[in-house]
Structure formats: C-alpha cells, structure tokens
Rosetta silent file (secondary structure, phi, psi, omega in degrees, C-alpha in Angstrom):
SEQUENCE: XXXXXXXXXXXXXXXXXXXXXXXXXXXXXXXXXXXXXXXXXXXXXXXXXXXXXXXXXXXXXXXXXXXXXXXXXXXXXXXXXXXXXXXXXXXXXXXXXXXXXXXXXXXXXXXXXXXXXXXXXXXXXXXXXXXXXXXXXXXXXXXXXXXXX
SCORE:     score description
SCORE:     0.000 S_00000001
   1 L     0.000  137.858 -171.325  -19.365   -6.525   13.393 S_00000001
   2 L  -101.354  154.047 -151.088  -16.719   -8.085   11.288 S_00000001
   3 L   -82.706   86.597  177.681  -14.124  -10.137   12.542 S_00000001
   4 H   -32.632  -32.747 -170.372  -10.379   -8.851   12.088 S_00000001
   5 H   -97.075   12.464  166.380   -8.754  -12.470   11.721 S_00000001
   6 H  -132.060   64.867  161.292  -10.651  -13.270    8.810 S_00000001
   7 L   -88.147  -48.893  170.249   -9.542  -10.271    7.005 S_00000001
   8 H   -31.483  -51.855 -171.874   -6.527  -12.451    5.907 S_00000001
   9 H   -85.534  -28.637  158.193   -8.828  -15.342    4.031 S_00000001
  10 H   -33.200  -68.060 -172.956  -10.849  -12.596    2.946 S_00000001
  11 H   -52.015  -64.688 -177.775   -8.010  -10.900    1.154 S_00000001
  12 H   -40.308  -63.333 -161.857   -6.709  -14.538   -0.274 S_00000001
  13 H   -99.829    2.781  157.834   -9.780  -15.179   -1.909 S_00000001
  14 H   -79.282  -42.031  176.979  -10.603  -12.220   -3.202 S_00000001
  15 H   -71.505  -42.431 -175.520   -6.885  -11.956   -4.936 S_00000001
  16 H   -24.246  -62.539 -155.185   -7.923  -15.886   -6.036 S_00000001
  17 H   -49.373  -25.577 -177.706  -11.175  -14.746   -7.645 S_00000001
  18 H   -55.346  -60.564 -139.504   -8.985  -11.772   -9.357 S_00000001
  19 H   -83.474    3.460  145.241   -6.680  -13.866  -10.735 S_00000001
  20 L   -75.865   -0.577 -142.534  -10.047  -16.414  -12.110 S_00000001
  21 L    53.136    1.149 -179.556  -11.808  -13.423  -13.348 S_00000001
  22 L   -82.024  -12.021  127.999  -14.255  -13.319  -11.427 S_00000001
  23 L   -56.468   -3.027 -149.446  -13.845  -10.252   -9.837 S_00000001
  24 L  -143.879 -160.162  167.215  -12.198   -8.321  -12.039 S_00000001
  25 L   -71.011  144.348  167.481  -10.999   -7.355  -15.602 S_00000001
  26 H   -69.571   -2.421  178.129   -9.784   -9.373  -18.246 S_00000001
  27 H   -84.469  -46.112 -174.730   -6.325   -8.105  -18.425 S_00000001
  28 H   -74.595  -21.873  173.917   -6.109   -8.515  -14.503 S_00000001
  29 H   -73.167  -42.510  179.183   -7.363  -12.454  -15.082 S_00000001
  30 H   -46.984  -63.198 -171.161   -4.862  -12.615  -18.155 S_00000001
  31 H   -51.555  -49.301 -155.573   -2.147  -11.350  -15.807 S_00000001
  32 L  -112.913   31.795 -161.934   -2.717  -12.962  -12.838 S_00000001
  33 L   -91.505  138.209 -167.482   -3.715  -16.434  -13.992 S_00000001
  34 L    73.894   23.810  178.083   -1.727  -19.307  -12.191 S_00000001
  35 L   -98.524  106.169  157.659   -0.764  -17.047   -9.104 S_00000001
  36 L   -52.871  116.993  176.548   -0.180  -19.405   -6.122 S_00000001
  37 E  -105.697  124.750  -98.630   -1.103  -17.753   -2.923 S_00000001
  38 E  -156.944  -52.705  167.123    1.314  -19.111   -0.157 S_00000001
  39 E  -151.991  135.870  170.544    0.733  -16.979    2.940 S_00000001
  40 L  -134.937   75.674  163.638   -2.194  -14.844    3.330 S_00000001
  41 L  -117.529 -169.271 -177.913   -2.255  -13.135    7.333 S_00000001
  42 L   -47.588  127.057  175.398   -2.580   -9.647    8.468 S_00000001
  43 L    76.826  -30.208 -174.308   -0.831   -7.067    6.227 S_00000001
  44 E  -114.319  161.849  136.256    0.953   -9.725    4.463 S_00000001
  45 E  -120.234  139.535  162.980    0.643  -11.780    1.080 S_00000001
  46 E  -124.184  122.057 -170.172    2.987  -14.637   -0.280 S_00000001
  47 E  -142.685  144.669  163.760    2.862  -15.988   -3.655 S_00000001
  48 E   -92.140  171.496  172.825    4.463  -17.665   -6.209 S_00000001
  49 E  -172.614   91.572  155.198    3.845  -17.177  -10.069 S_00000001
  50 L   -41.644  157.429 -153.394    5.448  -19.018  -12.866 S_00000001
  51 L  -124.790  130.583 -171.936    5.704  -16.170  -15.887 S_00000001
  52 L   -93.326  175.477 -168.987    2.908  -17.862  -18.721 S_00000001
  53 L  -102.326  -35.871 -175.011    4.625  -17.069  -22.637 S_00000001
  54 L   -69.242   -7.370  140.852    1.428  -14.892  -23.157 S_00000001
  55 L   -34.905  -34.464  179.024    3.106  -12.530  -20.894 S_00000001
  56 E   -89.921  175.422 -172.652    5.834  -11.721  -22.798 S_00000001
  57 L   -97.506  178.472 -173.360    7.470   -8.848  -24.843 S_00000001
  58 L   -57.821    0.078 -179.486    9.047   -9.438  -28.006 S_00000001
  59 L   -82.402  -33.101 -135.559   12.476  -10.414  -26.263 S_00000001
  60 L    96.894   -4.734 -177.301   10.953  -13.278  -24.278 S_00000001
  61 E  -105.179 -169.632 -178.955   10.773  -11.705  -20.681 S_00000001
  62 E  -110.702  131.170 -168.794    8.161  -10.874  -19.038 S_00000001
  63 L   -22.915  124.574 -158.478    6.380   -8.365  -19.802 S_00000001
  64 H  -109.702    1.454  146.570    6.463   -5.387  -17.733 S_00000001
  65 H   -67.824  -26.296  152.951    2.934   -4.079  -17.633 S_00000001
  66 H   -38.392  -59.586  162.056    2.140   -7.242  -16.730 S_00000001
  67 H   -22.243  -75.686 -168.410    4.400   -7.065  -14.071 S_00000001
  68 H   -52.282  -66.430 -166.122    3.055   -3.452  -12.930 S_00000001
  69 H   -35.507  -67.560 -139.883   -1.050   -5.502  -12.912 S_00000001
  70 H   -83.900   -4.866  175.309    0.224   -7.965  -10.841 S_00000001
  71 H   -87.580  -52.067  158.791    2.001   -5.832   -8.233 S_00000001
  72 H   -47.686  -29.870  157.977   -1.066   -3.751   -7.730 S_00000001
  73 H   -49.900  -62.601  133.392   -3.248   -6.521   -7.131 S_00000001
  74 H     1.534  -64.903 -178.290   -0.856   -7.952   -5.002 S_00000001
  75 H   -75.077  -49.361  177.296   -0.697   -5.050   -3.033 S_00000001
  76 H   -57.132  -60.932 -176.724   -4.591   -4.053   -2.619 S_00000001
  77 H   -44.270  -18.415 -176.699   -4.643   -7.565   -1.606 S_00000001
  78 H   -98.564  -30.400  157.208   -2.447   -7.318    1.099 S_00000001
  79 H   -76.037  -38.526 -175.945   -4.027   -4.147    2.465 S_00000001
  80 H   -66.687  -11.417 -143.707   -7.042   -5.749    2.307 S_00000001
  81 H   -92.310  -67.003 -163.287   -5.417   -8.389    4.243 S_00000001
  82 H  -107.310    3.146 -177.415   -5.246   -5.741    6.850 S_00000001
  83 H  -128.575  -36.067  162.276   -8.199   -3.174    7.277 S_00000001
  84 L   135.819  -33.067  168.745  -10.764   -5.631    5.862 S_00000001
  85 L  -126.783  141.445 -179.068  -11.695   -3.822    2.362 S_00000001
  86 L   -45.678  154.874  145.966  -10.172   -2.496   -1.262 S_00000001
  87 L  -106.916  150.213  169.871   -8.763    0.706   -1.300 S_00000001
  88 L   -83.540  165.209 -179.815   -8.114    2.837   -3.931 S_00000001
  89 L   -96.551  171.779 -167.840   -4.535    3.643   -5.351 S_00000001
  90 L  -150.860  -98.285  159.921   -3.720    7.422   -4.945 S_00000001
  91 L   -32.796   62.163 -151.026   -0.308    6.428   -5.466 S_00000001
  92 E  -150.175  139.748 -157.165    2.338    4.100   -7.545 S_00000001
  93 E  -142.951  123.905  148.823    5.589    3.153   -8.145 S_00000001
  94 E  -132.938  140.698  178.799    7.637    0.511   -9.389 S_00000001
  95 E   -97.050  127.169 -171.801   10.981    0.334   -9.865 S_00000001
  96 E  -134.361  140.812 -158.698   11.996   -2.719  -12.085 S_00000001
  97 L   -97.045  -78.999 -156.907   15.658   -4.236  -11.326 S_00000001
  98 L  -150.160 -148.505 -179.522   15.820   -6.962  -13.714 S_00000001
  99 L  -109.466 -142.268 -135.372   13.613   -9.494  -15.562 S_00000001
 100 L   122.078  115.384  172.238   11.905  -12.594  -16.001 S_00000001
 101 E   -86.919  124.588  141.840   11.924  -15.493  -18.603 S_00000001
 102 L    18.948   86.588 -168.192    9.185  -17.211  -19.827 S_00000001
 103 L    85.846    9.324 -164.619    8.741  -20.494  -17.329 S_00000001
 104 L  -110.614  125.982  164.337   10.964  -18.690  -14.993 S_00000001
 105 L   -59.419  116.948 -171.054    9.389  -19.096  -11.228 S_00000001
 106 E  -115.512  164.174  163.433    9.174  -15.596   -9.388 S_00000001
 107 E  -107.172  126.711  164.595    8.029  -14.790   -5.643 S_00000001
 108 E  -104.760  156.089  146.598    5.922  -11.562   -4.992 S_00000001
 109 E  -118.688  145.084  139.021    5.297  -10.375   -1.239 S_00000001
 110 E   -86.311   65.751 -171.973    3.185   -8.129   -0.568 S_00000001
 111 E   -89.936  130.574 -155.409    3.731   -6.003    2.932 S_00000001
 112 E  -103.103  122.580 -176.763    1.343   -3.424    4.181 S_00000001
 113 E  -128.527   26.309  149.335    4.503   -0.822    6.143 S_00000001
 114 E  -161.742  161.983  121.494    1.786    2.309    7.189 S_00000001
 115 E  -154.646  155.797 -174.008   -1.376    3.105    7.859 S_00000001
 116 E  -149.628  119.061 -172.333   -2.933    6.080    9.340 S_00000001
 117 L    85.327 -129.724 -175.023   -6.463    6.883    8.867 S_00000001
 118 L  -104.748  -30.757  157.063   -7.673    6.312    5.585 S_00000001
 119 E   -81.668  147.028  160.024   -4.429    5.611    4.104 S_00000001
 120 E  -114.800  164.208  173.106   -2.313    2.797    3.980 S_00000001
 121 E  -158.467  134.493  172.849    1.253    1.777    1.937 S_00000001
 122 E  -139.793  143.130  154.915    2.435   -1.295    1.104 S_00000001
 123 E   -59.169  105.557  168.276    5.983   -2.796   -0.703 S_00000001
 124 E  -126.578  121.804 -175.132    5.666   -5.253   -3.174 S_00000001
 125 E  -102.113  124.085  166.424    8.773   -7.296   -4.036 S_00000001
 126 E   -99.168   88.027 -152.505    9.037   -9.243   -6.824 S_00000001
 127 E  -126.713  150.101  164.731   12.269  -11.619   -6.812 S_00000001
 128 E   -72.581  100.627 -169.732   13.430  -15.034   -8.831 S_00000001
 129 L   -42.394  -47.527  177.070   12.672  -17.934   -6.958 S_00000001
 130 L   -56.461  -31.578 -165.467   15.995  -19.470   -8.027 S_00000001
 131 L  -138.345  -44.822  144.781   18.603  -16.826   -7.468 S_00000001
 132 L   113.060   24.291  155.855   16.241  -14.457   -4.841 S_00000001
 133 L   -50.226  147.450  154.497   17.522  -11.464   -7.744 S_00000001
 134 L   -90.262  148.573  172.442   14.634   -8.391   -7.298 S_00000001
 135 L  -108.704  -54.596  177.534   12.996   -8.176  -10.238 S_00000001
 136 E  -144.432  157.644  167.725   10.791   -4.787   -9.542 S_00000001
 137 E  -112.057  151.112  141.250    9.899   -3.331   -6.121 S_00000001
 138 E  -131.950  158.639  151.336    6.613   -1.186   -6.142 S_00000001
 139 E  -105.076  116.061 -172.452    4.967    1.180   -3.439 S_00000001
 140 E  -117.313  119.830  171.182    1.360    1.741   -3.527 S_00000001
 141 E   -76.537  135.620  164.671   -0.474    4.473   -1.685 S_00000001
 142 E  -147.278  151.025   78.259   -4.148    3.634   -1.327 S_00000001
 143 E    15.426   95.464 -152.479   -7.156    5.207    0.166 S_00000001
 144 L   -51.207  172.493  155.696  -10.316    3.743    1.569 S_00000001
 145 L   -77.594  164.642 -175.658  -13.240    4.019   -0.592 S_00000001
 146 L   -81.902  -45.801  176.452  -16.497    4.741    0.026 S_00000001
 147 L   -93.129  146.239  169.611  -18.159    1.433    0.093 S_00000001
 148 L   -96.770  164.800  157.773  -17.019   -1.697    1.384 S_00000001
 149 L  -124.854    0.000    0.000  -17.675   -5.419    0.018 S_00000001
C-alpha cells in the first residue's frame, strides 16, 4: 500500500527527472532545464527558474510555448504531489499577463484547488521574482490514467 506523505518527494523527483530528460521529451528537458524545485508537499509545488536565451522569441522574452511546457509540467507535478500518480490533461488554459527577459528570475507555483474522483485542477502562477508581476496563470484539468508508475 503506498504511503500518502511520500507522494510529495515522489512528485519532486519525478518533475527533477523531467526537467534532466530522463523522463520525458526533449522539448520538455529543453524547457525545463535549470528549474529549482523549492517546496514540494501535498498539492503544492514551488520553484524558481531563471529564463535560459534558448528560450527566447525573436524579441528577447521568453518564449511563450515554452512558458505553456513548463506550466503543464508544473502542474501534473503538483497533482501528482497529491493523489500519488500522472494524470492526463483533459483540459488547459493559460492566460499570459506579461513577459520575461532572458536572465530574468521567475517563480511558478503550482496548486492542486479540486479534486473529485478521477479529476483534479490545479493553478499555475507564473510571476517575476523581482517585482512579484504575473506573468501567465494556467488551469489544467487532468484525469487519472489507466496505469500508475
């Protein structure tokens, strides 16, 4: 029977391995490479992420599919955080507020705010460590899966 309080370190090192590749895609390793994980308990993740130059769009910010990668990741992680396995997205949204330069330090949270069933939703806030601007919000519906890992 698995243990509920180490869904949290689960979740942490699973978004780690994401953001090493070793789980995952190369776009999501691309994306998520130098993401500081900060707080990892139940429901929640806290991270930092300096914005890398290969992120950006031809202006100099950062990019905002990037952006979108790393808020889903984020997010599964933080559900996983609280029921213990990935879910699928069914659902997603981000809304993006403002930017990011190149070298510019951001915070994401991750917050898991339902579940019922087989679903869950979580918030993911992206904000500028310096000034606490939002940069994007997203909401992600997701859906267990069949298998666990």
């Amino acid at each position: 029977m698995e243990d509920e309080e180490d869904h949290p370190q689960r979740s942490q090192k699973w978004l780690e391995d994401v953001s090493k590749g070793i789980v995952s895609h190369e776009i999501e390793a691309l994306t998520l490479q130098g993401l500081q994980i900060e707080l990892a308990q139940k429901g929640l993740i806290r991270c930092k992420f300096v914005v890398p130059e290969h992120l950006s769009d031809r202006d100099g910010n950062w990019h905002v599919g990037a952006i979108a990668v790393l808020v889903d990741d984020v997010g599964a992680a933080a559900i996983f955080s609280y029921v213990g396995h990935i879910k699928a997205s069914v659902g997603f949204n981000v809304s993006y507020l403002s930017t990011a330069k190149i070298q510019e330090e951001v915070e994401i949270e991750g917050k898991v705010i339902g579940h019922k069933d087989k679903l869950s939703l979580v918030e993911v806030s992206v904000k500028k460590k310096d000034s606490g601007q939002i940069i994007a919000i997203g909401k992600q519906w997701m859906s267990a899966m069949t298998s666990k890992l």
